[in-house]
C-alpha positions in Angstrom: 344.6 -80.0 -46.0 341.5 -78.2 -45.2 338.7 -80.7 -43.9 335.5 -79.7 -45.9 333.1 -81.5 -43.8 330.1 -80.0 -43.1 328.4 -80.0 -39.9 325.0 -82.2 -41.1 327.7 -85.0 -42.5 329.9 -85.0 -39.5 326.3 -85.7 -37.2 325.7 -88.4 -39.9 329.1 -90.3 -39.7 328.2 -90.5 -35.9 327.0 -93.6 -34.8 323.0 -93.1 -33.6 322.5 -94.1 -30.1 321.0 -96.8 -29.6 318.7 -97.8 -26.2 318.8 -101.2 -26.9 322.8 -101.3 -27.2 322.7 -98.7 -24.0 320.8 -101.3 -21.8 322.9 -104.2 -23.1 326.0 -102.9 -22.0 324.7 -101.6 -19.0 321.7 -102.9 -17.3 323.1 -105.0 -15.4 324.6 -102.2 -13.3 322.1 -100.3 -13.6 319.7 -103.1 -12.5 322.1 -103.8 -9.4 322.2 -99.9 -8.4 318.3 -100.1 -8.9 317.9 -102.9 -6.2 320.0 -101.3 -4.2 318.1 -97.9 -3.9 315.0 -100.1 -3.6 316.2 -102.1 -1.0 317.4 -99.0 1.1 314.1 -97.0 0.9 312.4 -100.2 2.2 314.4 -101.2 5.0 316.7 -98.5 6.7 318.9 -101.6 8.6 319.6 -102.4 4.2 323.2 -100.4 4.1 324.9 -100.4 7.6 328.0 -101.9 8.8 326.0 -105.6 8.8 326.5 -105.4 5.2 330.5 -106.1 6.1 329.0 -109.7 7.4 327.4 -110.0 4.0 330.4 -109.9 2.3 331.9 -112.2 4.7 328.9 -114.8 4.1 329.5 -114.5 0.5 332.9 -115.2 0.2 332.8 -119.1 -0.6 330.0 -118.2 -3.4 332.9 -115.6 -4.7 335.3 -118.1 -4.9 333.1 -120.8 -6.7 332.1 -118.7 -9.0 335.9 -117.4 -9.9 336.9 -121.0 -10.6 333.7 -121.4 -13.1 334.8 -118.1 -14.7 337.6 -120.0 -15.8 336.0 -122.7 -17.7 332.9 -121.0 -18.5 335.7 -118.4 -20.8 336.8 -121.8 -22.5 333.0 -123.0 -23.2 332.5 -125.7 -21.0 330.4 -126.4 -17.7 331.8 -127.4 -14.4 328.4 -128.7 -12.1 330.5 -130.8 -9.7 332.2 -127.6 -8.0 329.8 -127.8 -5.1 330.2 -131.1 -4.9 334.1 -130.7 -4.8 333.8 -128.0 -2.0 331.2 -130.1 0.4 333.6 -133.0 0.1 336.4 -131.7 1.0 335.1 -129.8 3.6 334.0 -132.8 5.3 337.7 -134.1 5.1 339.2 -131.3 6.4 337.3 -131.1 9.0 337.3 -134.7 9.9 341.2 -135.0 9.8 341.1 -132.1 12.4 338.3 -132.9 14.8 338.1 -136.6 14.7 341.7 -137.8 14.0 343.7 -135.1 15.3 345.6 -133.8 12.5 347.5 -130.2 12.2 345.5 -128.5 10.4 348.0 -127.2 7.7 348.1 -131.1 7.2 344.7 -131.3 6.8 344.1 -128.2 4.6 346.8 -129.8 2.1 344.8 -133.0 1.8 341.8 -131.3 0.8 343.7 -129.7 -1.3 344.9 -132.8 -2.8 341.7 -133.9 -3.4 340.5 -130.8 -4.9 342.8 -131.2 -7.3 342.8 -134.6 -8.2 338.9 -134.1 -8.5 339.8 -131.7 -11.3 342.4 -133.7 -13.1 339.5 -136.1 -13.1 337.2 -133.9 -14.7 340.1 -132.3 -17.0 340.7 -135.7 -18.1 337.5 -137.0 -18.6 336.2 -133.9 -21.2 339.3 -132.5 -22.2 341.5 -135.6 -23.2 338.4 -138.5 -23.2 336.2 -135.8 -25.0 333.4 -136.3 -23.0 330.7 -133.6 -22.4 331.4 -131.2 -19.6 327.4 -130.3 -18.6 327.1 -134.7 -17.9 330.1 -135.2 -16.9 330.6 -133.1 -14.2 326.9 -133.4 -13.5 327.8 -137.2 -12.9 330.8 -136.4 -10.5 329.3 -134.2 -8.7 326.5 -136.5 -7.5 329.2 -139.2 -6.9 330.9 -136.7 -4.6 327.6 -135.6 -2.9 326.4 -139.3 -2.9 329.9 -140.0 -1.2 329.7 -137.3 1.3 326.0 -137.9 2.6 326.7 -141.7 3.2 330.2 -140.9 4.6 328.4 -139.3 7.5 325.2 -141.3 7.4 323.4 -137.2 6.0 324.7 -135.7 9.5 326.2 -132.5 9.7 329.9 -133.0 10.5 329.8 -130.5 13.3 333.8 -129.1 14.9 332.6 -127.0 16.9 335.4 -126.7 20.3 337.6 -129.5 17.9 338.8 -127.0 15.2 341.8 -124.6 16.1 341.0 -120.9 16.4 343.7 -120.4 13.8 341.5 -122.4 11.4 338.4 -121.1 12.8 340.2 -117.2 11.7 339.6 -117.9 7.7 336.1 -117.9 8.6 335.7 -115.2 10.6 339.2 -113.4 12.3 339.8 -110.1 13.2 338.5 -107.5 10.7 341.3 -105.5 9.5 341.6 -101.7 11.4 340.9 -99.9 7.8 337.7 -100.9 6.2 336.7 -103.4 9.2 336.8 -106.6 6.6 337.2 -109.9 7.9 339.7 -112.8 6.7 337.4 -114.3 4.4 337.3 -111.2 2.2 340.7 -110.6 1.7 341.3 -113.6 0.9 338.6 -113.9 -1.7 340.0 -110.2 -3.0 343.3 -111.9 -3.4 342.0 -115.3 -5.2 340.3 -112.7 -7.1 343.4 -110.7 -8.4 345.5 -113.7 -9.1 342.9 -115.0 -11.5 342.5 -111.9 -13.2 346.0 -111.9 -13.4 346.0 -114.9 -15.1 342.6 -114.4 -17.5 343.6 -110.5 -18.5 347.8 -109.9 -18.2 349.2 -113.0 -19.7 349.7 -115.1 -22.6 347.5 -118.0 -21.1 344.6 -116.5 -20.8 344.5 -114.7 -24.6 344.9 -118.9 -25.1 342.0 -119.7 -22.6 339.6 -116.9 -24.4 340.7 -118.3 -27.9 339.6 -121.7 -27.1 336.5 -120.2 -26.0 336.0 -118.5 -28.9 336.7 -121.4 -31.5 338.9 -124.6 -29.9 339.3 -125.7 -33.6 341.1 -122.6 -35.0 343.0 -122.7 -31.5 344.6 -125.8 -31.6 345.5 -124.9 -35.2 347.1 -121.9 -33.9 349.2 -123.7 -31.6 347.6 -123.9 -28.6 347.5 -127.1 -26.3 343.4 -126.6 -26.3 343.3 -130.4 -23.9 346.2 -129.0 -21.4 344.7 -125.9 -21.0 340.7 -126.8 -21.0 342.2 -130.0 -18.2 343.7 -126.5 -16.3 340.3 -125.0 -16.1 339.1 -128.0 -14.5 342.1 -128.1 -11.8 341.4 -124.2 -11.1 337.3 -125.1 -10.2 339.1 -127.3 -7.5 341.8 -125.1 -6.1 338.6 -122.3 -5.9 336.3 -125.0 -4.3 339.0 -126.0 -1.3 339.8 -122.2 -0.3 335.3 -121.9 -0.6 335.5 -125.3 1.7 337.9 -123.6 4.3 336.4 -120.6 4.8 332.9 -122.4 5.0 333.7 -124.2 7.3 335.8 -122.0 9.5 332.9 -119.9 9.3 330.3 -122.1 10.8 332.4 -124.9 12.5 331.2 -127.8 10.5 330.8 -129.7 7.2 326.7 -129.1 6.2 325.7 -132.3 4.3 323.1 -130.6 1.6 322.7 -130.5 -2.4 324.6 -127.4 -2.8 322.2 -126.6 -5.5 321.5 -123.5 -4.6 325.3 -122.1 -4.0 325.8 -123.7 -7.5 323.0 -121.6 -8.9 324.1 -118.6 -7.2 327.8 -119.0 -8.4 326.3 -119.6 -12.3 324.1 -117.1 -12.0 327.1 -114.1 -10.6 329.8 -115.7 -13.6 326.6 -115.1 -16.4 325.7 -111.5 -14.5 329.7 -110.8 -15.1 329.5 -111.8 -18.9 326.4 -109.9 -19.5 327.8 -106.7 -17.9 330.7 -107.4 -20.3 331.3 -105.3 -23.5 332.1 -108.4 -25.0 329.6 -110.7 -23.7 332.6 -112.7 -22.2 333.2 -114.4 -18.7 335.5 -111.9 -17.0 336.8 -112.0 -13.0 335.9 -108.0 -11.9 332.0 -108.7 -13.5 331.9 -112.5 -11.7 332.8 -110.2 -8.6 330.2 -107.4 -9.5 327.4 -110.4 -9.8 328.4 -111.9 -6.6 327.8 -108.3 -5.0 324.9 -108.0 -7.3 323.1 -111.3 -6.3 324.2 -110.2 -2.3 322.4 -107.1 -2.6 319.3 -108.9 -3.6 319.6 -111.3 -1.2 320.1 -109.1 1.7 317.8 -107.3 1.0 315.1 -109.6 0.5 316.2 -111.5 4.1 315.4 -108.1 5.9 311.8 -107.8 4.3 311.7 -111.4 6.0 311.4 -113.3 2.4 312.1 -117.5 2.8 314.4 -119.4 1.2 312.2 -120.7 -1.6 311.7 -117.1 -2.5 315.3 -115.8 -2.5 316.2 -118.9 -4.9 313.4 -117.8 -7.3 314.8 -114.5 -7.6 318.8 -115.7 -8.1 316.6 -117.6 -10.6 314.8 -114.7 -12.4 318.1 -112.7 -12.2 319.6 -115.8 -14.0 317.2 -115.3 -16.8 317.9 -111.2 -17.0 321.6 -112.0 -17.3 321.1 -114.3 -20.3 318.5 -111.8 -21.9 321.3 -109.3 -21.2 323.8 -111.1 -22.6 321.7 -112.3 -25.9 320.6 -108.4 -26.2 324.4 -107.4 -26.3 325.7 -110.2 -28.9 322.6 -109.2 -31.1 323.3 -105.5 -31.3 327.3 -106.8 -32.2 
């Protein structure tokens, strides 16, 4: 059959573009690239091979803020993960320096704790029915609270006490192809498992149902309390691998709030949903906020910005994520 439509209807049918729908699906790229070219006209130290340490510094915030992406897709909060990872970096490194432990032995028992810290939390929102933002606000000041007195607020330092095998996950040998150290690659592989997980199977269709509406999941079939409690546990397998290579890295167990890495890691999962079609918490857009939130901070250090400054900016960039975000679901 002939088609018979003209060429002012076809143009009509089209959808018009939009700039509003343009910078909602892609400002936050377009933001990141922005910073970048800023960055580099400023400072011509911004992007050389030092930006191959960056990625090595950032590979704890990586992995913190994979394991939120999990249960930020299922709608809850998770505010003890820094918590998690400065405990059990202290008991790793403790087992190993003070008590002389193997250190595969002592990895496992963070590990241990890691995830019994999550079955905790699991338990407590997803069976109890307890709010995730309080209750995990609560157990995470019980695990900082537990740390600090545990070491009277002293760094627990390992310096000449941990193995240089342990002391590789922090730093090693960078590899003889792109020059990346241990710590990447094994954030890069933390990172494909779990988007493994979230995009190519069964379980994660489940985990962004429940996100989407719990009640018409558990209807559906789906054990919404297992798999919300499984969020929980993935936060703490995230935050002992983010404890290992942070304290490989620098050779001891820093006693501070973590409130800034647990800004950082929110603010890289909510760049990742924002830069999302869908608005949803996704692993390749936590990892393009990470590298997002990197490039800012980088390049703010070389104009010789403090700390207070760089934390106001992850800050401000927190904000543009959610205005992102709230610009996307409004043109949907």
């Amino acid at each position: 059959m002939t088609d018979t439509t003209t060429p002012s209807e076809s143009l009509k049918s089209r959808p018009a573009f939009s700039v509003l729908s343009f910078i909602s699906q892609y400002g936050v790229i377009l933001t990141l690239l922005a910073s970048v070219v800023t960055f580099a006209i400023l400072n011509d130290r911004y992007i050389d091979p030092g930006i191959r340490n960056t990625l090595n510094i950032a590979s704890p915030l990586l992995l913190l803020a994979l394991g939120l992406t999990a249960v930020l897709a299922m709608g809850d909060f998770d505010l003890s993960v820094t918590g998690i990872q400065s405990a059990a970096g202290a008991i790793v490194v403790l087992l190993i320096v003070n008590h002389d432990w193997y250190w595969v032995w002592a990895i496992l028992i963070g590990l241990a704790f890691c995830l019994v810290a999550g079955v905790v939390n699991g338990t407590l929102v997803s069976y109890i029915g307890m709010p995730s933002f309080i209750t995990t606000l609560a157990t995470g000041l019980i695990l900082f609270g537990t740390r600090y007195e545990s070491a009277d607020g002293r760094n627990i330092t390992g310096s000449g006490g941990l193995p240089d095998i342990y002391r590789d996950f922090g730093v090693g040998q960078p590899d003889p192809w792109l020059s990346l150290h241990t710590p990447v690659w094994i954030s890069i592989g933390m990172a494909i498992l779990l988007w493994l997980l979230m995009s190519k199977t069964e379980v994660g269709r489940y985990m962004y149902a429940i996100g989407g509406n719990p009640e018409a999941a558990r209807l559906s079939g789906i054990n919404v309390k297992l798999l919300r409690a499984s969020g929980f546990v993935i936060v703490g397998a995230m935050a002992l691998v983010a404890a290992v290579t942070s304290t490989a890295r620098t050779a001891s167990a820093v006693a501070d709030s973590g409130f800034s890495t647990l800004l950082g890691a929110y603010a890289a999962a909510f760049l990742g949903a924002a830069a999302s079609r869908r608005a949803l918490f996704n692993v390749p857009g936590t990892v393009l906020g990470v590298i997002f939130l990197q490039a800012v901070d980088r390049g703010l250090i070389l104009e010789g910005y403090s700390t207070g400054v760089r934390d106001i900016a992850k800050g401000c960039i927190l904000l543009l994520a959610m205005a992102f975000t709230r610009l996307g679901a409004s043109q949907r």
